[in-house]
Legacy VTK file of the C-alpha trace (Angstrom):
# vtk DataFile Version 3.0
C-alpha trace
ASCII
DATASET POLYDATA
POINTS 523 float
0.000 0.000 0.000
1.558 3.393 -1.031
1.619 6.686 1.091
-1.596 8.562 -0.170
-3.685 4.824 0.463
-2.485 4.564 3.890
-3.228 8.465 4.433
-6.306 8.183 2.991
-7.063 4.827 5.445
-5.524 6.403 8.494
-8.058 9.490 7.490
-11.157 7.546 7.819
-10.355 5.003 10.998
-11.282 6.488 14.304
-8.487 8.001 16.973
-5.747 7.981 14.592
-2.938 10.363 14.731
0.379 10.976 13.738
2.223 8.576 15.292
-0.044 5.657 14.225
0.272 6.996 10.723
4.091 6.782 10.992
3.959 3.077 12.536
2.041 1.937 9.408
4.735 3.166 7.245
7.550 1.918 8.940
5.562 -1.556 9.048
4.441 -1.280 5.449
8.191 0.457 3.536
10.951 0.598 6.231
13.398 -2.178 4.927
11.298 -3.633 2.176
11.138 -0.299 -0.308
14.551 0.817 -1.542
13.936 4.549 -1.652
12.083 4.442 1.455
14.672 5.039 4.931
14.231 6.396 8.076
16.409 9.227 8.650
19.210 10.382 11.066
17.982 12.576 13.880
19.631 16.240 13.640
19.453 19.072 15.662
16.959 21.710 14.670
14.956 19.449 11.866
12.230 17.165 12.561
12.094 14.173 10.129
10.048 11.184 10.374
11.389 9.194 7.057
13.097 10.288 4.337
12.576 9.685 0.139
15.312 8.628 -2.216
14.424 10.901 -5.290
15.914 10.856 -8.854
17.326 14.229 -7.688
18.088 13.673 -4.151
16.747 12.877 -1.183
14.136 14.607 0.700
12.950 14.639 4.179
9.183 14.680 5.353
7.347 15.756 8.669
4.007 14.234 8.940
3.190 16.367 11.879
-0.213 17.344 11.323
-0.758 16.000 7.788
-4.170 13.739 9.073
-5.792 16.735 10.171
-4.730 18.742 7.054
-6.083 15.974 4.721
-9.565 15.744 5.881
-12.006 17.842 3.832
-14.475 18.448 6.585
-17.065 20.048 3.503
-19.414 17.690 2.916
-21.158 16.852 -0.153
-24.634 17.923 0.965
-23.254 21.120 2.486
-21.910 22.190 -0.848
-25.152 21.572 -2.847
-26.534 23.922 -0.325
-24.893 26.374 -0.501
-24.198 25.913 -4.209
-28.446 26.681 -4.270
-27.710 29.777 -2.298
-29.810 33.032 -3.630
-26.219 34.761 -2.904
-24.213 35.051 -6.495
-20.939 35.210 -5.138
-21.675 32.091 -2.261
-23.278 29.877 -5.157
-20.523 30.398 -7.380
-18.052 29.993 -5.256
-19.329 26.127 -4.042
-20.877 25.957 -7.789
-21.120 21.992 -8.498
-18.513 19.810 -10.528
-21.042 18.946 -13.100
-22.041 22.884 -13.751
-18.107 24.057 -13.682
-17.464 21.034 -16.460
-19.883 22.059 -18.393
-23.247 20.065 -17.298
-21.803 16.715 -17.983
-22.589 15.163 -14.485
-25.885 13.604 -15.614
-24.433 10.503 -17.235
-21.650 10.251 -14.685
-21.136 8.203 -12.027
-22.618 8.419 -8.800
-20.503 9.287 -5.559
-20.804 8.286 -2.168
-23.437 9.995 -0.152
-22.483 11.764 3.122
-18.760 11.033 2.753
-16.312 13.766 2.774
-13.057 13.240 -0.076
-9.744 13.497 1.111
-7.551 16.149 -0.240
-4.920 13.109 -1.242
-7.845 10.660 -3.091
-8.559 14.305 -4.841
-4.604 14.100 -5.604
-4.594 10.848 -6.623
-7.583 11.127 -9.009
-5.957 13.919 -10.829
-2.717 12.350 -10.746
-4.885 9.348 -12.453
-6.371 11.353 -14.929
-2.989 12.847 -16.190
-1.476 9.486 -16.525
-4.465 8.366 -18.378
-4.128 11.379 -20.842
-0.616 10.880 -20.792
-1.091 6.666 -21.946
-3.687 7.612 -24.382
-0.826 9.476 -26.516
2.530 8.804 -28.093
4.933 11.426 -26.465
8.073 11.230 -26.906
9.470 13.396 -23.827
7.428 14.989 -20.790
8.460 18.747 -19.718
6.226 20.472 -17.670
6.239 24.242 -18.069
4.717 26.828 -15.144
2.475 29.131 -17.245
2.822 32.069 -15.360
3.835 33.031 -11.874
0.583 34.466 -10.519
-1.065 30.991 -10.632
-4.336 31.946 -12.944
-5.468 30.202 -15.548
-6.307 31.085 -19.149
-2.962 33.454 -19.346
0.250 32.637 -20.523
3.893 34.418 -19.472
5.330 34.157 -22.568
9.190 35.540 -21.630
8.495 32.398 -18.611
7.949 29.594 -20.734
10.849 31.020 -23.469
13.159 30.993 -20.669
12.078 27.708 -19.418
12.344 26.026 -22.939
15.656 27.324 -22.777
17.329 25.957 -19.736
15.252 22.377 -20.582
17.122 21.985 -24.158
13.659 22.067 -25.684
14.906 24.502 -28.424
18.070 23.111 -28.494
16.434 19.724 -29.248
14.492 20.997 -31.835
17.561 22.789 -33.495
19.507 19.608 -33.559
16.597 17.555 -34.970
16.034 20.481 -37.514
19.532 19.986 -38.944
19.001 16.307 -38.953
16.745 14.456 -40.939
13.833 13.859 -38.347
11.073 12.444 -40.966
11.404 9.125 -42.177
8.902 7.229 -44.500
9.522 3.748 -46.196
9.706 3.613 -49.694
6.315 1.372 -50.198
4.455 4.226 -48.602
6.126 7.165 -50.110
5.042 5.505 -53.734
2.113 4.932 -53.145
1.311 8.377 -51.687
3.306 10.574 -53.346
3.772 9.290 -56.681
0.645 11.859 -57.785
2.962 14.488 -57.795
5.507 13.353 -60.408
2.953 10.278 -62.365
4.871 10.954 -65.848
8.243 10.827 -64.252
7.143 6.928 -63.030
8.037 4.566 -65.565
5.235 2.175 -66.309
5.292 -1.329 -64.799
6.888 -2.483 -61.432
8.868 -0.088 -60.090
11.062 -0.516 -57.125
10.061 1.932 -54.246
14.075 3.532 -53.737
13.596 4.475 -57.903
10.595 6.071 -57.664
11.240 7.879 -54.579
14.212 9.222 -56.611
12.741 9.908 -59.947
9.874 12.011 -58.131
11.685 14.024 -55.679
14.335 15.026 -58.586
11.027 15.931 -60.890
9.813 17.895 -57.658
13.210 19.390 -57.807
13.658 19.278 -54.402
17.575 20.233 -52.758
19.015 17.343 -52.802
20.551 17.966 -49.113
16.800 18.290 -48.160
16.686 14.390 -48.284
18.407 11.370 -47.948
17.975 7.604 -49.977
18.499 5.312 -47.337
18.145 1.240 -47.744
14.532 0.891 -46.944
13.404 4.377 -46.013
13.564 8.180 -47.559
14.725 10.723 -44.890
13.976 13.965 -44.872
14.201 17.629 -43.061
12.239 19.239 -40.690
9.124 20.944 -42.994
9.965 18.864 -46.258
7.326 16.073 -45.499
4.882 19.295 -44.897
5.549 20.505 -48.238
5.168 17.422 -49.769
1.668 17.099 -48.403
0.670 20.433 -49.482
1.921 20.041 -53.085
-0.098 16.456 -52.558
-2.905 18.645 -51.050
-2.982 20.764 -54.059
-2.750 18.227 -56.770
-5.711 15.980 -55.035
-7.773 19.177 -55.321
-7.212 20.002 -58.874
-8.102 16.256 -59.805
-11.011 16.448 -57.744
-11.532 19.739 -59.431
-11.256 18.766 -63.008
-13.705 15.680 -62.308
-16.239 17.393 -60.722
-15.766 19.915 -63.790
-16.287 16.995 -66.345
-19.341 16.104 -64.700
-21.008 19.269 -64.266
-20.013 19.721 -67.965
-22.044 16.475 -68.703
-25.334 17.040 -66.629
-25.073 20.454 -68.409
-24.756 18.950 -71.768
-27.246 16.443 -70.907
-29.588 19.045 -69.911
-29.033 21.222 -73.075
-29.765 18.493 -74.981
-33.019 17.954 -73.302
-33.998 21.455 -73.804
-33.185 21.648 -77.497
-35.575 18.157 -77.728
-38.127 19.997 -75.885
-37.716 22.933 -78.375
-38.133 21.041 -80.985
-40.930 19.069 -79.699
-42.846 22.476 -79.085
-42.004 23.764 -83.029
-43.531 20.428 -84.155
-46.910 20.397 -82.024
-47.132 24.239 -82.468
-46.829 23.287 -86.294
-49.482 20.657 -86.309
-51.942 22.294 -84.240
-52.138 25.028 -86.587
-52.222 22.423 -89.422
-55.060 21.131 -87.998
-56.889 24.835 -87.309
-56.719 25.181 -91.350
-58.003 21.482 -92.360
-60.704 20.363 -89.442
-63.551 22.420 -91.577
-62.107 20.752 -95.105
-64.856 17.772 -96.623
-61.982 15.796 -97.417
-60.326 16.040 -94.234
-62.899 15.203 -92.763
-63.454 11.710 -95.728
-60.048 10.951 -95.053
-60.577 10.521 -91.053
-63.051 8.268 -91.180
-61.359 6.269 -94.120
-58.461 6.057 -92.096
-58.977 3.761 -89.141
-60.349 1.409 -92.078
-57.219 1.699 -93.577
-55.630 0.245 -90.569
-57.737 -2.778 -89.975
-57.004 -4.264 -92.803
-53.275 -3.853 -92.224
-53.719 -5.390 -88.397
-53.322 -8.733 -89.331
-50.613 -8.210 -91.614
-48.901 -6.077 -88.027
-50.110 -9.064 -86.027
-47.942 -11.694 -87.757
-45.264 -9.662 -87.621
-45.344 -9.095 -83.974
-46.314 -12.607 -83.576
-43.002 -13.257 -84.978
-41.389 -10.643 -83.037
-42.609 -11.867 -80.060
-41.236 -15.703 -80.915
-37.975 -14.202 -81.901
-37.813 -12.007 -78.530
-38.902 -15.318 -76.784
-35.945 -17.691 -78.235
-33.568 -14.219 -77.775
-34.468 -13.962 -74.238
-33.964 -17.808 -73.613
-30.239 -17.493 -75.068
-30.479 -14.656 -73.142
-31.062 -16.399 -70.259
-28.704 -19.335 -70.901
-26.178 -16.713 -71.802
-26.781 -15.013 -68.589
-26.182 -18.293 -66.376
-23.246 -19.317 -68.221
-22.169 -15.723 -66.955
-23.106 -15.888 -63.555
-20.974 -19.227 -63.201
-18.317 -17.649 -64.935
-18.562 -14.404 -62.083
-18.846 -17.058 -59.333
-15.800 -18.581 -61.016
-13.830 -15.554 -61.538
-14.440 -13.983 -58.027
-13.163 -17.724 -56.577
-10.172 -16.876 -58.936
-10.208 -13.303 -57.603
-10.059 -14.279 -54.045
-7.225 -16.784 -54.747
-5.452 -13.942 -56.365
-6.084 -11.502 -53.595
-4.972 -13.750 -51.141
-1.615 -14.648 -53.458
-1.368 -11.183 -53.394
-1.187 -10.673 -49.764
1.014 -13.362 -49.284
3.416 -12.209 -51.971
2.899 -8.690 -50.145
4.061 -10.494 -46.742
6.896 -12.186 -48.707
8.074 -8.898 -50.349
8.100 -7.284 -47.223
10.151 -10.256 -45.564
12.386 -10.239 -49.091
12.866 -6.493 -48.658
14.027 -7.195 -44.857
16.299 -9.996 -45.956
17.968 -7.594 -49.041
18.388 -5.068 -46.420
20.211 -7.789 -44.355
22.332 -8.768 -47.024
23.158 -5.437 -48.002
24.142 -4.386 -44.593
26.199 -7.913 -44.441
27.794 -7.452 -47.684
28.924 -4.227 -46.667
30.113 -5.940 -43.827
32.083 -8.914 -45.808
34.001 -5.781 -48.164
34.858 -4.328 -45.319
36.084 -7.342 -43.710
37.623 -8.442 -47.357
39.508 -5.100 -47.227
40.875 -5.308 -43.697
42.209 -8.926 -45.034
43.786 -7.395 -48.536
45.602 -4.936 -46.457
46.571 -7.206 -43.973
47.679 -9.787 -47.005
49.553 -6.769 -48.161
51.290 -6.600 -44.863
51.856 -10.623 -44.866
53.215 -10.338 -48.406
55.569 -6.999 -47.030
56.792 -9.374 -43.955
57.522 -12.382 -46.267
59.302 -10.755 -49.017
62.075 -9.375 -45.259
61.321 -12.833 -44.086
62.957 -14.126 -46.994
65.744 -11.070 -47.309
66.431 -12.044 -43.573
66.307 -16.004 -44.337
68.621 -15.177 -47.584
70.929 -12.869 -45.551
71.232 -15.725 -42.772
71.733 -18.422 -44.902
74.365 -16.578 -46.131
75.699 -16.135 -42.447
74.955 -19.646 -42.192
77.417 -20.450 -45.111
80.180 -18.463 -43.571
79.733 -19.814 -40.323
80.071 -23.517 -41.888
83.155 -22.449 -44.049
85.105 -21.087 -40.574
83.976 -24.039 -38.741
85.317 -26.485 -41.520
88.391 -24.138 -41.256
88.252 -24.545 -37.694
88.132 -28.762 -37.678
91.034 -28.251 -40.057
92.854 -26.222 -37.850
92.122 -28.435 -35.224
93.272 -31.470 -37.210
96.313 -29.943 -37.529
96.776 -29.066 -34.223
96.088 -32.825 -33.055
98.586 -34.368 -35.642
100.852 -31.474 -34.344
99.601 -33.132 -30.668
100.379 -36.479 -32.141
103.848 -35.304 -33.271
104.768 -33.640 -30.637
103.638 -36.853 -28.377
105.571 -39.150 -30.473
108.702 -36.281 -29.746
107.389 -36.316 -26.271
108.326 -39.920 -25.697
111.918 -39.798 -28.254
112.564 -37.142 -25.730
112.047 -39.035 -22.651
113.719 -42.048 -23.694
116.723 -39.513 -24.464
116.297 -38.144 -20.732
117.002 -41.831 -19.845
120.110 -41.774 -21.842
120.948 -38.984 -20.382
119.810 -39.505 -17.020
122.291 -42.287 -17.393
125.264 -40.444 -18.858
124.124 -37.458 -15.884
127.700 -38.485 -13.985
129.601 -37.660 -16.900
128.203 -35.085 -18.493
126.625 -32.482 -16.399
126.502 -29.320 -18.945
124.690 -31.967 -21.474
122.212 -32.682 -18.358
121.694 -29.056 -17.752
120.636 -28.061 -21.753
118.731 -31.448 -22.096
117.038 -30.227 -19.157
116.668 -26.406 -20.058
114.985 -28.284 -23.794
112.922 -30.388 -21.698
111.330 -27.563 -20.200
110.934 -25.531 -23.233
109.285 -28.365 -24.342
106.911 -28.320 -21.799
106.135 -25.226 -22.243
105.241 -25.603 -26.221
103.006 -28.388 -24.910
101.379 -26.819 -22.318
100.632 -24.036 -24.796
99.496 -26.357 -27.396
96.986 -27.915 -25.269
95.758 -24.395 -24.162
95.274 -23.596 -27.753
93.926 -27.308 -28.469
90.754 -26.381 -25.613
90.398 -22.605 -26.847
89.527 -23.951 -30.304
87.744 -26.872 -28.874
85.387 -23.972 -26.953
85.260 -21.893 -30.008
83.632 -25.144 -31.917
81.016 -25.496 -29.361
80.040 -21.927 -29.352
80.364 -22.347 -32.888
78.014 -25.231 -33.073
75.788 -23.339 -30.429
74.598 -20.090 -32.912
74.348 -22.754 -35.554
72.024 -24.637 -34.259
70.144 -21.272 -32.863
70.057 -20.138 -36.511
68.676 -23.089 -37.561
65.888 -23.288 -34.853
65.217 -19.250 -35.703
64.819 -20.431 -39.597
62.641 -23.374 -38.848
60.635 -20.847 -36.844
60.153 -18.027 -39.795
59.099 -20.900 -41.866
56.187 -22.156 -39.811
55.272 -18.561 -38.976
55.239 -17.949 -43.270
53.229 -20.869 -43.997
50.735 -20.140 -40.786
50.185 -16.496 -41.962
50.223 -17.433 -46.067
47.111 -20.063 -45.091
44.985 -17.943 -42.848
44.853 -15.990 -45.793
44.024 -17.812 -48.568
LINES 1 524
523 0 1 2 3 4 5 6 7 8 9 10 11 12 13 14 15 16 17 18 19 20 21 22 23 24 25 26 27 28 29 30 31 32 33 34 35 36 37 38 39 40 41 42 43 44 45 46 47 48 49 50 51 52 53 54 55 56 57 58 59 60 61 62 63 64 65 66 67 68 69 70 71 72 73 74 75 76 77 78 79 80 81 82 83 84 85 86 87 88 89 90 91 92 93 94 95 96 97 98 99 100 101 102 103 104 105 106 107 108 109 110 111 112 113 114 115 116 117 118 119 120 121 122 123 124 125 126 127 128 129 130 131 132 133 134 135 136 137 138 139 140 141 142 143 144 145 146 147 148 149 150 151 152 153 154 155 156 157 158 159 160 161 162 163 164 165 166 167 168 169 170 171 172 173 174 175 176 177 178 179 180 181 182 183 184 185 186 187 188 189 190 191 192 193 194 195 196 197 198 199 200 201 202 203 204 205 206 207 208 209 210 211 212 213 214 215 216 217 218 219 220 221 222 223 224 225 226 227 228 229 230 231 232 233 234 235 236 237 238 239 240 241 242 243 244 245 246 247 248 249 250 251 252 253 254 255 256 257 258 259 260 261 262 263 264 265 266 267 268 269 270 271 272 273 274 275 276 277 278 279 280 281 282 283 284 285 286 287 288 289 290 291 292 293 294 295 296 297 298 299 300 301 302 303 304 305 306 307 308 309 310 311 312 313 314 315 316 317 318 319 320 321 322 323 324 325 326 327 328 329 330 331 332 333 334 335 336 337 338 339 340 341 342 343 344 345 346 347 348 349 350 351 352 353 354 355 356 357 358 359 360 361 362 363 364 365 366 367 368 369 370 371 372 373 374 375 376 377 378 379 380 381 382 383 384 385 386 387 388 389 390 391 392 393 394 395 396 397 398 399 400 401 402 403 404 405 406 407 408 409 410 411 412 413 414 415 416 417 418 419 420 421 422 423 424 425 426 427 428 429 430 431 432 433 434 435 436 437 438 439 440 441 442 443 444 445 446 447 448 449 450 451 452 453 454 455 456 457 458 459 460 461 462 463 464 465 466 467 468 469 470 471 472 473 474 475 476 477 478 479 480 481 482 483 484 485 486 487 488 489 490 491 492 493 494 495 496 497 498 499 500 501 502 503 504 505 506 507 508 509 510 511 512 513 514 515 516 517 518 519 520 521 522
């Protein structure tokens, strides 16, 4: 139950006040209605809950709002003294029905001898306005104070500028002026406005974009007035106006020239009539004074009574003839008849036909419709896909730009790659060497030491041979120990060697999947 219904309740049940007003909406919103909170107490304010609004939040007293809601006029009181002999008392209590206009007699009836609430009053305005508000389309909802002075009827106009202003009405309406704010579909711009332009319309099925084109350039309209979109024609602010007034205009000069064609004809026909009538007169006028001259003549006279003689004996002669008129009307009227049933079977027949046509219509209708959706689909995909197509040329372009210094780079370290296997070939030469220099110097190694064992033996007699033997020995050692030295250096160089070798190789094998990844995600 909202505030005004538990106002309204708390209103009509006996000893309530305040603070039973405030229980029932902490029992009925405190904790279980978001915007709904009981507030802080502060010094100076008193605030019995608080609301959470769009724009802030607001704190109410409800001291004395029970008492201020009750109406204490009652409906028989104002009829009263709406029947008062005093002008100013009766039209100051003057009755709902009179002030509306005398519409109360088909209304509903009220409750007798209940007072209303100044919040159900509230609430049925507040009911009313949404109503109004539901019945139309709007598309936003300001609300604009008339005038300061509160009276009705008059309108500050300065006021409401200034408040369009600071809303963004006018700046709304400027932007949507230098937009295109109108918008028809092409289906119901031809087949309203193609009156305007007819001999500009080629003859046949038309598509709805063409003819919307071929008729606004024959209206030539500004071509930034409007806009060809994929299933719609846009336009400016006032263009669809003019279009209905030039409409406007050309419906009433059709209308114009038809009704002039058939007041033409019901004068022609009447003309005619006269001029019959004309004649008609000349003729009688004519015989009757024939007639004045010859109804005292003998023979005149001889020849009237001859006369209806004259016919007898041709009656039979006019009987057989109609007699065979009438049998010749007779077999007309039964082909007639035939001819008319064969007809009738043939309209029953051709309004099935008609039906099944109207109804393939309608369904082709729907399907055009559903086609028209679909090409507008496909158009916006395919729009889609060359965009998409030309992000992937360009990025193909870039592939093909990477390859072609993928391959300089492959190129340039194969050639590394070369060089690097020439010096390590020199190096395992080198190395050869050095070992059969190794060997060699082994094989001198041990001659040597076999001559220290001479000489080791000799060593009593010849001490200054001992001594250089000894000083070679050690220079021998020497080139050895530098030998080996330079044996590991170049051993180390091979493995580094061997190292970046086998790096280059993994970094080639690596470019090459990378190539043939990229070269298949685009084709």
């Amino acid at each position: 139950m909202g505030l005004m219904s538990t106002l309204e309740e708390e209103c009509i049940v006996p000893k309530a006040n305040d603070d039973t007003f405030k229980e029932k909406l902490y029992q009925a919103h405190l904790g279980k209605t978001p915007c709904f909170t009981k507030p802080k107490p502060v010094k100076g304010r008193e605030a019995h809950f608080e609301l959470k609004h769009y724009a802030g939040t607001v704190h109410y007293s409800i001291t004395g709002w029970l008492e201020k809601n009750k109406d204490p006029i009652n409906d028989c009181i104002v009829n009263l003294f709406s029947e008062s002999k005093q002008a100013l008392v009766a039209f100051l209590f003057k009755k709902p029905e009179e002030a509306a206009g005398g519409k109360g007699g088909g209304g509903k009836k009220k409750k007798g001898g209940a007072f209303q609430t100044i919040s159900s009053a509230h609430r049925e305005s507040l009911n009313k306005l949404m109503i109004n508000l539901h019945s139309t389309s709007p598309h936003f909802i300001r609300c604009i104070i008339p005038n300061e002075l509160k009276q009705s009827g008059y309108i500050d106009a300065a006021l409401v500028l200034n408040q369009l202003q600071c809303n963004g009405v006018l700046e709304g309406i400027r932007i949507c002026r230098k937009g295109f704010p109108n918008r028809i579909i092409y289906s119901e711009f031809k087949q309203r406005y193609t009156i305007l332009a007819p001999n500009a319309v080629p003859s046949g099925f038309v598509d709805g974009k063409i003819v919307a084109d071929k008729v606004l350039a024959a209206l030539n309209l500004d071509a930034n007035e409007y806009r060809l979109g994929n299933t719609k024609v846009f336009f400016k602010a006032g263009v669809l106006g003019q279009l209905e007034d030039l409409r406007d205009d050309a419906l009433t000069k059709i209308i114009c020239r038809f009704q002039a064609f058939i007041r033409g004809y019901l004068m022609r026909k009447n003309y005619k009539k006269l001029q019959d009538q004309r004649v008609a007169l000349s003729v009688i006028q004519r015989n009757i004074r024939k007639w004045l001259l010859l109804r005292n003549w003998q023979w005149w006279k001889l020849y009237l009574r001859v006369k209806p003689l004259l016919n007898i004996a041709r009656a039979e002669d006019e009987m057989k003839k109609k007699e065979e008129e009438w049998a010749k009307t007779k077999e007309d009227l039964t082909k007639l008849q035939q001819r008319f049933k064969e007809l009738e079977e043939q309209n029953v027949d051709l309004t099935r036909a008609k039906n099944d046509l109207v109804l393939e219509l309608a369904t082709f209708e729907d399907q055009s419709s559903e086609a028209d959706e679909k090409m507008a689909a496909l158009i916006t995909q395919k729009a889609e896909m060359e965009s998409q197509l030309k992000e992937l040329e360009d990025r193909l372009m870039d592939e093909e730009d990477a390859v072609s210094d993928l391959e300089g780079i492959k190129k340039k370290l194969g050639d590394e790659c070369s060089n690097l296997r020439k010096d390590v070939e020199d190096l395992e030469q080198a190395l050869a060497k050095a070992d059969q220099e190794k060997q060699n110097r082994d094989q001198q190694i041990a001659t040597l030491q076999g001559e220290a064992q001479q000489l080791d033996q000799q060593i009593a007699k010849v001490t200054k041979e001992k001594k250089a033997a000894e000083e070679a020995n050690k220079k021998l050692t020497e080139d050895l120990q530098a030998e080996e030295d330079k044996v590991n250096h170049l051993n180390k160089l091979k493995q580094k060697l061997e190292a970046n070798l086998d790096e280059v190789s993994e970094l080639i094998n690596t470019h090459s999947h990378v190539l043939l990844n990229s070269v298949q995600c685009v084709q």
